[in-house]
N, C-alpha and C positions, 0 to 999 in steps of 0.2 A: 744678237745680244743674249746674255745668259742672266735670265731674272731672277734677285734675289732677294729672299723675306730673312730679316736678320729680326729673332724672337730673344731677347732679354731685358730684364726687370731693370737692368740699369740703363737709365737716359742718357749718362757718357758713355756708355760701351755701345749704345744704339748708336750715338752721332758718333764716336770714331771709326766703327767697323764699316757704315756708308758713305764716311771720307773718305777712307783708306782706298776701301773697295772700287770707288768712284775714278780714280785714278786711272784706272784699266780700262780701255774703251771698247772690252767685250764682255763687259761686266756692268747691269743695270742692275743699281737696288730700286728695287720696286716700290717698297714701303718697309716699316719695323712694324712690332709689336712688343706690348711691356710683360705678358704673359698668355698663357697656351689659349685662354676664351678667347681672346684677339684676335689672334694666330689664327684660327680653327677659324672663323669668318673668313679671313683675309686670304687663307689657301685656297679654299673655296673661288673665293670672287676673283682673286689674280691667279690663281693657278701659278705659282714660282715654280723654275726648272730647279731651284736649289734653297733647301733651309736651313737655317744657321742657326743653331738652337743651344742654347742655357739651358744646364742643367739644377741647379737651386734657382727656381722663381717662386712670386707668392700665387696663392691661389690653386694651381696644379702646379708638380714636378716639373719637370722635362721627362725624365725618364717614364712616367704615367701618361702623357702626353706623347711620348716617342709610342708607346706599345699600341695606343690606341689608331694614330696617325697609319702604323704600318699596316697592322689589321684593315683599318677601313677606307686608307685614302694615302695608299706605299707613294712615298716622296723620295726626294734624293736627300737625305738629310746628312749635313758634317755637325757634329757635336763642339762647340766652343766652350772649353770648361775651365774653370780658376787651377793654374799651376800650382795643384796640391797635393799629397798623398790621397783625404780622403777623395777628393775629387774625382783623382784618376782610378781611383775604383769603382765608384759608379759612371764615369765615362766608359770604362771598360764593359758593364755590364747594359750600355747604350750600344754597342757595339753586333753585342750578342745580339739585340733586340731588331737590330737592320739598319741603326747608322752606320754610314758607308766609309766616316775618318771621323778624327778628332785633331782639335787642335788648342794649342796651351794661350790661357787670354794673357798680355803681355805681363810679366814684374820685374822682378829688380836684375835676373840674369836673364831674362826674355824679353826684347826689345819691340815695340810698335815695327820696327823694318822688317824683323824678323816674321813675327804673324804673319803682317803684310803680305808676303814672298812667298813662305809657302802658303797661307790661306788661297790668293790667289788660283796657284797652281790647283789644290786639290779642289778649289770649285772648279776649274775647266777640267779637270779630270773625269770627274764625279757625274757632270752634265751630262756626259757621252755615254752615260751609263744607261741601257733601256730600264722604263721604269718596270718592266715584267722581271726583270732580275731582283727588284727592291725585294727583300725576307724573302727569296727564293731557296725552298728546301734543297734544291739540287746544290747550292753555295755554301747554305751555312750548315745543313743537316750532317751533326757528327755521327757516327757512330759505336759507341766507348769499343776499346778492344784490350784487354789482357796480354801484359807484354809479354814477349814469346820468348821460353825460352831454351830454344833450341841454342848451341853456342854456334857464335858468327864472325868470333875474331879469332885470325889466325898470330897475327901480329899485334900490337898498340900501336903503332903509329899511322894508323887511319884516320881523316878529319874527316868531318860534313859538315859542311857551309852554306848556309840557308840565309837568304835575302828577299825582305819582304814591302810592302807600302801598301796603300789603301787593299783593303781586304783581307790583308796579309793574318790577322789578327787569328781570325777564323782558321784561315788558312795552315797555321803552321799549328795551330793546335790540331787537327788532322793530320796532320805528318807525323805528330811529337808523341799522338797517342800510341800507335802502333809501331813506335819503337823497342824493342826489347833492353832489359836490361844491362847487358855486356855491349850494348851500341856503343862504338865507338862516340869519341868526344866531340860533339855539336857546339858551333856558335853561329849564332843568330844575329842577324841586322834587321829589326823590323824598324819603319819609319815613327816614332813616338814620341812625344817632348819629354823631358825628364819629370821621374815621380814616376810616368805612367809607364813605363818600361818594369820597373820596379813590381808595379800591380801586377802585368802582365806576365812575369816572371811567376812572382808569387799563385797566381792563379793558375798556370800551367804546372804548376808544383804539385798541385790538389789534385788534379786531373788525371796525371800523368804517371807512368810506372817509375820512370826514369827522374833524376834528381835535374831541375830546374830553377836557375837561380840569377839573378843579374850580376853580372860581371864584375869582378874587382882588380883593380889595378893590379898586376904580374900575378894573377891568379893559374896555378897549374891546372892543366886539360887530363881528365881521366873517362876511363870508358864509363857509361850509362850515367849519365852529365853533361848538361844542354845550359850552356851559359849567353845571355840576350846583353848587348851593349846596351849601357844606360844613355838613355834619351838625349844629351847634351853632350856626347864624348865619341869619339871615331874609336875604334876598336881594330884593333891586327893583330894577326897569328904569329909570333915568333917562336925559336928553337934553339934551345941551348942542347948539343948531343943526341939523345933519343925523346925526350921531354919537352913537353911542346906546353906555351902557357901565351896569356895576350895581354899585350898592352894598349892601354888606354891613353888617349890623346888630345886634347884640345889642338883649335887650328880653324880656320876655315870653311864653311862647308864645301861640300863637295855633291855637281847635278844640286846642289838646292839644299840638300841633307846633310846633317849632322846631329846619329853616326848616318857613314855612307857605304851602300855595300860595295861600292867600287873599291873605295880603301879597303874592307876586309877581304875580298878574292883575289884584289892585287898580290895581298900580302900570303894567300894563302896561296897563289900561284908559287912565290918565291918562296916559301919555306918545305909545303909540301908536297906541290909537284904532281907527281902521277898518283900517290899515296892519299889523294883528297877525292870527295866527291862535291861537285857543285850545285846550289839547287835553286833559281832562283820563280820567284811565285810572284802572282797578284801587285799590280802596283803603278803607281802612274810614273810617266817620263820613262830615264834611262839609265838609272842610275844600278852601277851592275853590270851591264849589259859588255861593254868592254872589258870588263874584270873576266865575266864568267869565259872568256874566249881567251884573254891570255891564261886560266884556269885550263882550260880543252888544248891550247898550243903545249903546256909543259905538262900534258899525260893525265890531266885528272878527268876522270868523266862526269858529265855536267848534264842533268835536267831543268828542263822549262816548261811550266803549267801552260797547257795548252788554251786555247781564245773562248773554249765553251762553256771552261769551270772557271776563268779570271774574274773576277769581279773589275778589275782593268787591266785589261790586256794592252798593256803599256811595256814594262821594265820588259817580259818575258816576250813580249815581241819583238823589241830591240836586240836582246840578245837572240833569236832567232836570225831576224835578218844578217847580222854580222857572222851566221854561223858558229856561235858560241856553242849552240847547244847539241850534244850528242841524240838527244832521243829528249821529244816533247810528246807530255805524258799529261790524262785528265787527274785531277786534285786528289781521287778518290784510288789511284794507283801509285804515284807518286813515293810513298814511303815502300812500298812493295818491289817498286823499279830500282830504290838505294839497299832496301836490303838485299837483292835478286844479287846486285852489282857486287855488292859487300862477300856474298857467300864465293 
Protein backbone atom coordinates (compact mmCIF):
# COMPACT_ATOMS: atom_id res chain seq x y z
CA UNK A 1 0.00 0.00 0.00
CA UNK A 2 1.28 3.52 -0.83
CA UNK A 3 0.73 6.00 2.19
CA UNK A 4 -0.77 9.04 1.64
CA UNK A 5 -0.80 12.55 3.63
CA UNK A 6 -3.10 14.91 1.67
CA UNK A 7 -2.05 18.69 3.33
CA UNK A 8 -4.86 21.45 2.50
CA UNK A 9 -6.80 24.26 4.31
CA UNK A 10 -9.87 23.06 2.77
CA UNK A 11 -11.97 20.51 4.68
CA UNK A 12 -13.82 19.59 1.25
CA UNK A 13 -10.78 19.17 -0.67
CA UNK A 14 -9.41 17.06 2.51
CA UNK A 15 -12.68 14.62 2.44
CA UNK A 16 -12.79 14.49 -1.51
CA UNK A 17 -9.19 13.79 -2.36
CA UNK A 18 -9.28 10.66 0.53
CA UNK A 19 -12.62 9.48 -1.28
CA UNK A 20 -11.39 9.52 -4.32
CA UNK A 21 -8.06 8.25 -3.54
CA UNK A 22 -9.68 5.45 -1.25
CA UNK A 23 -11.13 3.77 -4.33
CA UNK A 24 -7.81 2.32 -5.42
CA UNK A 25 -6.68 -0.55 -3.33
CA UNK A 26 -2.91 0.37 -3.50
CA UNK A 27 -3.45 3.57 -2.26
CA UNK A 28 -3.94 4.29 1.81
CA UNK A 29 -4.52 7.89 2.94
CA UNK A 30 -3.16 7.86 6.11
CA UNK A 31 -4.35 11.05 7.60
CA UNK A 32 -4.93 14.91 6.16
CA UNK A 33 -3.74 17.96 7.44
CA UNK A 34 -5.41 21.61 7.36
CA UNK A 35 -1.79 23.32 7.09
CA UNK A 36 2.05 22.91 6.96
CA UNK A 37 2.44 22.88 11.29
CA UNK A 38 0.18 19.74 11.10
CA UNK A 39 1.69 18.38 8.26
CA UNK A 40 5.33 18.77 9.64
CA UNK A 41 4.20 16.45 12.87
CA UNK A 42 2.28 14.12 10.90
CA UNK A 43 5.39 13.45 8.39
CA UNK A 44 7.36 12.86 11.15
CA UNK A 45 5.11 10.41 12.93
CA UNK A 46 3.73 8.47 9.82
CA UNK A 47 6.32 8.79 7.65
CA UNK A 48 3.83 9.03 4.10
CA UNK A 49 5.47 7.49 0.78
CA UNK A 50 3.62 10.47 -0.81
CA UNK A 51 2.42 14.13 -0.10
CA UNK A 52 -0.28 15.95 -1.64
CA UNK A 53 0.24 19.50 -0.92
CA UNK A 54 -1.78 22.98 -1.30
CA UNK A 55 -0.12 25.64 -2.30
CA UNK A 56 -2.28 28.97 -0.84
CA UNK A 57 -2.79 27.76 2.97
CA UNK A 58 -3.02 29.96 6.14
CA UNK A 59 -0.44 29.99 8.54
CA UNK A 60 2.73 28.77 6.04
CA UNK A 61 2.70 28.62 2.26
CA UNK A 62 3.08 25.43 0.65
CA UNK A 63 5.76 26.57 -1.45
CA UNK A 64 7.75 27.86 2.25
CA UNK A 65 6.82 24.65 3.53
CA UNK A 66 7.79 22.63 0.11
CA UNK A 67 11.58 24.43 0.56
CA UNK A 68 12.03 23.71 3.98
CA UNK A 69 10.42 19.88 3.73
CA UNK A 70 13.14 19.12 0.81
CA UNK A 71 16.21 20.67 2.67
CA UNK A 72 15.42 18.80 5.87
CA UNK A 73 13.16 15.85 5.37
CA UNK A 74 13.19 15.27 0.98
CA UNK A 75 9.62 13.53 0.48
CA UNK A 76 7.85 12.53 -2.63
CA UNK A 77 5.81 15.44 -2.96
CA UNK A 78 2.83 16.04 -6.06
CA UNK A 79 1.71 19.65 -5.72
CA UNK A 80 -2.40 19.95 -5.94
CA UNK A 81 -3.03 23.57 -7.07
CA UNK A 82 -6.32 25.60 -8.09
CA UNK A 83 -6.66 25.55 -11.98
CA UNK A 84 -5.49 29.15 -12.37
CA UNK A 85 -3.06 31.35 -14.09
CA UNK A 86 -1.74 32.74 -10.95
CA UNK A 87 -1.59 29.37 -9.43
CA UNK A 88 0.17 27.69 -12.10
CA UNK A 89 2.97 29.87 -11.57
CA UNK A 90 3.82 29.34 -8.43
CA UNK A 91 3.21 25.47 -8.92
CA UNK A 92 5.70 25.94 -11.35
CA UNK A 93 8.22 27.42 -9.19
CA UNK A 94 7.07 24.24 -6.58
CA UNK A 95 8.50 22.36 -9.09
CA UNK A 96 11.83 23.92 -9.23
CA UNK A 97 11.99 23.47 -5.47
CA UNK A 98 11.75 19.35 -5.77
CA UNK A 99 7.98 18.63 -6.17
CA UNK A 100 8.10 15.64 -8.41
CA UNK A 101 4.18 16.59 -10.45
CA UNK A 102 1.48 18.81 -10.21
CA UNK A 103 -1.84 18.39 -10.66
CA UNK A 104 -4.99 20.82 -11.48
CA UNK A 105 -7.78 20.66 -8.35
CA UNK A 106 -11.11 20.00 -10.28
CA UNK A 107 -13.52 23.15 -11.95
CA UNK A 108 -15.81 23.81 -14.37
CA UNK A 109 -13.68 22.07 -17.51
CA UNK A 110 -11.87 19.82 -15.01
CA UNK A 111 -13.70 17.11 -13.74
CA UNK A 112 -13.44 15.14 -10.10
CA UNK A 113 -12.94 11.77 -12.72
CA UNK A 114 -10.42 13.57 -14.35
CA UNK A 115 -7.99 14.47 -11.11
CA UNK A 116 -9.05 11.22 -10.03
CA UNK A 117 -7.17 9.22 -12.97
CA UNK A 118 -4.47 10.90 -13.30
CA UNK A 119 -3.76 11.90 -9.53
CA UNK A 120 -3.95 8.31 -9.12
CA UNK A 121 -1.40 7.42 -11.60
CA UNK A 122 1.25 10.07 -10.71
CA UNK A 123 1.07 8.86 -6.93
CA UNK A 124 2.13 5.31 -8.05
CA UNK A 125 4.49 6.79 -10.19
CA UNK A 126 5.99 9.07 -8.00
CA UNK A 127 6.28 6.23 -5.06
CA UNK A 128 8.79 4.16 -7.08
CA UNK A 129 10.89 7.20 -6.99
CA UNK A 130 14.11 6.63 -4.36
CA UNK A 131 13.78 9.21 -1.89
CA UNK A 132 17.85 9.91 -2.48
CA UNK A 133 16.78 11.47 -5.94
CA UNK A 134 14.19 14.00 -3.97
CA UNK A 135 16.16 17.79 -5.01
CA UNK A 136 19.00 15.73 -6.37
CA UNK A 137 21.40 18.12 -8.12
CA UNK A 138 22.52 15.60 -10.63
CA UNK A 139 18.33 15.97 -11.88
CA UNK A 140 17.50 19.30 -11.44
CA UNK A 141 21.05 21.26 -11.54
CA UNK A 142 20.85 23.40 -14.77
CA UNK A 143 23.51 24.89 -16.20
CA UNK A 144 22.64 28.31 -18.27
CA UNK A 145 24.47 28.10 -21.69
CA UNK A 146 24.47 30.88 -24.47
CA UNK A 147 22.95 29.75 -27.47
CA UNK A 148 25.43 28.75 -30.20
CA UNK A 149 25.75 30.22 -32.88
CA UNK A 150 27.49 28.43 -35.16
CA UNK A 151 24.71 27.80 -38.36
CA UNK A 152 23.04 24.30 -38.14
CA UNK A 153 20.49 24.30 -40.84
CA UNK A 154 21.07 23.24 -43.99
CA UNK A 155 17.36 23.09 -45.01
CA UNK A 156 13.93 24.27 -42.92
CA UNK A 157 12.11 21.45 -42.96
CA UNK A 158 13.80 19.80 -39.83
CA UNK A 159 11.29 19.15 -36.73
CA UNK A 160 12.20 18.16 -33.00
CA UNK A 161 9.65 16.63 -31.09
CA UNK A 162 10.13 16.47 -27.47
CA UNK A 163 7.79 14.43 -25.14
CA UNK A 164 7.73 14.94 -21.46
CA UNK A 165 5.67 13.86 -17.79
CA UNK A 166 6.61 13.83 -14.40
CA UNK A 167 10.14 15.43 -14.40
CA UNK A 168 9.69 16.55 -17.62
CA UNK A 169 9.53 20.26 -16.51
CA UNK A 170 13.24 20.46 -15.35
CA UNK A 171 13.86 18.37 -17.99
CA UNK A 172 13.26 20.12 -21.06
CA UNK A 173 14.39 23.33 -19.83
CA UNK A 174 17.86 21.55 -20.12
CA UNK A 175 17.53 20.59 -23.57
CA UNK A 176 15.75 24.11 -24.53
CA UNK A 177 18.57 26.05 -22.91
CA UNK A 178 21.36 24.90 -25.18
CA UNK A 179 19.57 25.17 -28.21
CA UNK A 180 20.95 27.64 -30.62
CA UNK A 181 19.24 30.10 -32.28
CA UNK A 182 18.63 29.05 -36.06
CA UNK A 183 17.28 25.53 -34.17
CA UNK A 184 15.05 24.14 -36.16
CA UNK A 185 11.19 24.40 -35.03
CA UNK A 186 10.40 22.33 -31.70
CA UNK A 187 7.23 21.19 -30.20
CA UNK A 188 6.78 19.98 -27.11
CA UNK A 189 4.12 17.62 -25.10
CA UNK A 190 4.79 18.04 -21.59
CA UNK A 191 2.06 16.31 -19.24
CA UNK A 192 0.36 19.77 -17.47
CA UNK A 193 -3.26 20.78 -16.98
CA UNK A 194 -4.12 23.95 -18.68
CA UNK A 195 -3.05 27.57 -17.30
CA UNK A 196 0.06 25.82 -16.45
CA UNK A 197 1.47 24.96 -19.83
CA UNK A 198 1.07 28.52 -20.47
CA UNK A 199 3.44 29.46 -17.28
CA UNK A 200 5.65 26.90 -18.28
CA UNK A 201 5.93 28.36 -21.77
CA UNK A 202 6.24 31.70 -20.56
CA UNK A 203 8.92 30.90 -18.17
CA UNK A 204 11.15 28.91 -20.68
CA UNK A 205 10.83 32.18 -22.74
CA UNK A 206 13.03 34.05 -19.83
CA UNK A 207 15.31 31.54 -19.83
CA UNK A 208 16.03 30.54 -23.00
CA UNK A 209 17.88 32.06 -26.33
CA UNK A 210 15.33 30.59 -28.50
CA UNK A 211 11.60 32.11 -28.73
CA UNK A 212 9.17 29.82 -26.57
CA UNK A 213 5.60 30.20 -26.38
CA UNK A 214 2.35 27.96 -26.16
CA UNK A 215 0.72 26.89 -29.02
CA UNK A 216 -1.92 28.27 -31.01
CA UNK A 217 -4.44 26.92 -33.14
CA UNK A 218 -2.83 26.54 -37.06
CA UNK A 219 0.05 28.30 -35.59
CA UNK A 220 3.09 28.22 -38.40
CA UNK A 221 6.59 26.40 -37.18
CA UNK A 222 9.73 28.57 -37.80
CA UNK A 223 13.43 27.93 -36.93
CA UNK A 224 14.51 29.11 -33.29
CA UNK A 225 10.88 28.53 -31.86
CA UNK A 226 9.79 26.01 -29.37
CA UNK A 227 5.92 25.79 -29.25
CA UNK A 228 4.46 23.49 -25.89
CA UNK A 229 0.73 22.15 -26.36
CA UNK A 230 -1.73 23.87 -24.04
CA UNK A 231 -2.56 21.71 -21.17
CA UNK A 232 -6.35 20.60 -22.18
CA UNK A 233 -5.75 20.14 -26.10
CA UNK A 234 -3.79 17.22 -28.21
CA UNK A 235 -1.40 18.86 -30.50
CA UNK A 236 -0.19 17.49 -34.19
CA UNK A 237 2.23 18.38 -36.70
CA UNK A 238 0.66 19.04 -40.15
CA UNK A 239 2.02 20.22 -43.76
CA UNK A 240 0.78 22.21 -46.21
CA UNK A 241 3.84 22.04 -49.07
CA UNK A 242 7.14 23.02 -47.53
CA UNK A 243 5.45 24.79 -44.33
CA UNK A 244 4.85 22.95 -41.51
CA UNK A 245 2.27 24.43 -38.60
CA UNK A 246 -0.01 22.21 -35.78
CA UNK A 247 -3.29 21.83 -35.00
CA UNK A 248 -4.86 21.78 -32.03
CA UNK A 249 -7.56 19.23 -30.86
CA UNK A 250 -9.97 18.35 -28.34
CA UNK A 251 -11.03 14.44 -28.03
CA UNK A 252 -10.24 11.87 -25.79
CA UNK A 253 -7.30 11.41 -23.80
CA UNK A 254 -4.94 9.23 -24.98
CA UNK A 255 -2.44 6.58 -22.10
CA UNK A 256 -4.42 8.82 -19.63
CA UNK A 257 -3.10 12.30 -21.24
CA UNK A 258 -4.45 15.00 -22.69
CA UNK A 259 -2.20 16.56 -24.72
CA UNK A 260 -0.68 13.12 -25.43
CA UNK A 261 2.69 12.55 -26.88
CA UNK A 262 1.62 9.53 -28.84
CA UNK A 263 -0.77 11.87 -30.74
CA UNK A 264 2.12 14.25 -31.55
CA UNK A 265 4.83 11.69 -32.91
CA UNK A 266 2.21 9.91 -34.55
CA UNK A 267 1.49 12.83 -36.36
CA UNK A 268 5.08 13.88 -36.76
CA UNK A 269 5.90 10.24 -38.13
CA UNK A 270 3.31 11.04 -40.93
CA UNK A 271 4.23 14.41 -41.95
CA UNK A 272 7.74 14.43 -41.45
CA UNK A 273 9.33 11.39 -41.62
CA UNK A 274 13.10 10.96 -41.71
CA UNK A 275 13.40 14.91 -41.67
CA UNK A 276 12.29 14.86 -37.80
CA UNK A 277 14.14 14.10 -34.69
CA UNK A 278 12.37 12.24 -31.75
CA UNK A 279 13.12 12.90 -28.08
CA UNK A 280 11.22 11.50 -25.59
CA UNK A 281 12.35 12.20 -21.64
CA UNK A 282 11.27 11.62 -17.87
CA UNK A 283 7.72 10.53 -17.30
CA UNK A 284 5.60 7.99 -15.98
CA UNK A 285 3.43 5.13 -17.98
CA UNK A 286 3.80 4.88 -21.83
CA UNK A 287 2.57 7.40 -23.43
CA UNK A 288 4.91 8.04 -26.61
CA UNK A 289 6.53 5.10 -26.40
CA UNK A 290 4.77 3.66 -29.74
CA UNK A 291 4.72 7.08 -31.40
CA UNK A 292 8.49 7.40 -30.92
CA UNK A 293 9.04 3.89 -32.83
CA UNK A 294 6.59 4.43 -35.66
CA UNK A 295 8.82 8.06 -35.65
CA UNK A 296 12.35 5.44 -36.02
CA UNK A 297 10.25 3.11 -38.68
CA UNK A 298 9.73 6.26 -41.15
CA UNK A 299 13.48 7.61 -40.90
CA UNK A 300 13.57 10.06 -38.08
CA UNK A 301 16.12 9.48 -35.42
CA UNK A 302 14.84 9.27 -32.03
CA UNK A 303 16.53 9.85 -28.36
CA UNK A 304 15.47 8.47 -24.92
CA UNK A 305 16.72 9.79 -21.53
CA UNK A 306 18.42 7.12 -20.14
CA UNK A 307 17.16 5.25 -16.14
CA UNK A 308 20.02 7.47 -14.14
CA UNK A 309 19.12 11.07 -15.08
CA UNK A 310 14.92 10.05 -15.25
CA UNK A 311 13.34 11.23 -12.53
CA UNK A 312 10.83 8.16 -13.92
CA UNK A 313 12.06 6.06 -16.07
CA UNK A 314 8.64 5.04 -17.30
CA UNK A 315 7.66 6.70 -20.96
CA UNK A 316 11.56 6.40 -21.94
CA UNK A 317 11.66 2.95 -20.90
CA UNK A 318 8.74 1.88 -22.89
CA UNK A 319 9.96 3.20 -25.76
CA UNK A 320 13.23 1.46 -25.12
CA UNK A 321 11.99 -1.76 -24.87
CA UNK A 322 9.77 -1.50 -28.16
CA UNK A 323 13.10 -0.36 -29.76
CA UNK A 324 11.84 2.94 -30.57
CA UNK A 325 14.88 4.54 -29.69
CA UNK A 326 17.98 5.09 -31.82
CA UNK A 327 20.58 5.93 -29.11
CA UNK A 328 19.67 6.44 -25.17
CA UNK A 329 21.46 9.35 -23.84
CA UNK A 330 22.00 10.97 -20.01
CA UNK A 331 19.75 14.46 -19.70
CA UNK A 332 23.01 16.35 -19.55
CA UNK A 333 23.99 15.35 -23.30
CA UNK A 334 20.77 14.96 -24.81
CA UNK A 335 20.57 18.39 -26.62
CA UNK A 336 24.35 17.85 -27.74
CA UNK A 337 23.12 14.30 -29.33
CA UNK A 338 20.12 16.48 -31.54
CA UNK A 339 22.44 18.97 -32.43
CA UNK A 340 25.51 16.41 -33.27
CA UNK A 341 22.50 14.64 -35.44
CA UNK A 342 21.16 18.12 -36.84
CA UNK A 343 24.71 19.17 -38.12
Amino acid sequence: MIKVLVVDDSALVRKMLARELSKDKEINVIDTAPDPYIARDKIVKLKPDVILLDIEMPRMDGLTFLKKLIKYYPCRVIIVSSLAEKGSEVALKALEYGALDVVAKPGYSYSVEDMEQQLIQKIKAVAQIPIKKIGSKSLTKSVAHEPKKDSLIKTTNKIIAIGASTGGTEAIKQVLEKMPLNVPPIIIVQHMPKFFTKSFANRLNEICGIHVKEAEQMEILSPGKALIAPGDMHMELMRSGAVYYVKLKDGPMVFHQKPSVEVMFNSVAKYAGKNAVGVILTGMGKDGAEGLVNMKAEGAYTIAQDEKTSVVFGMPKEAILLGGACKVAPLNSIADEILKYLK
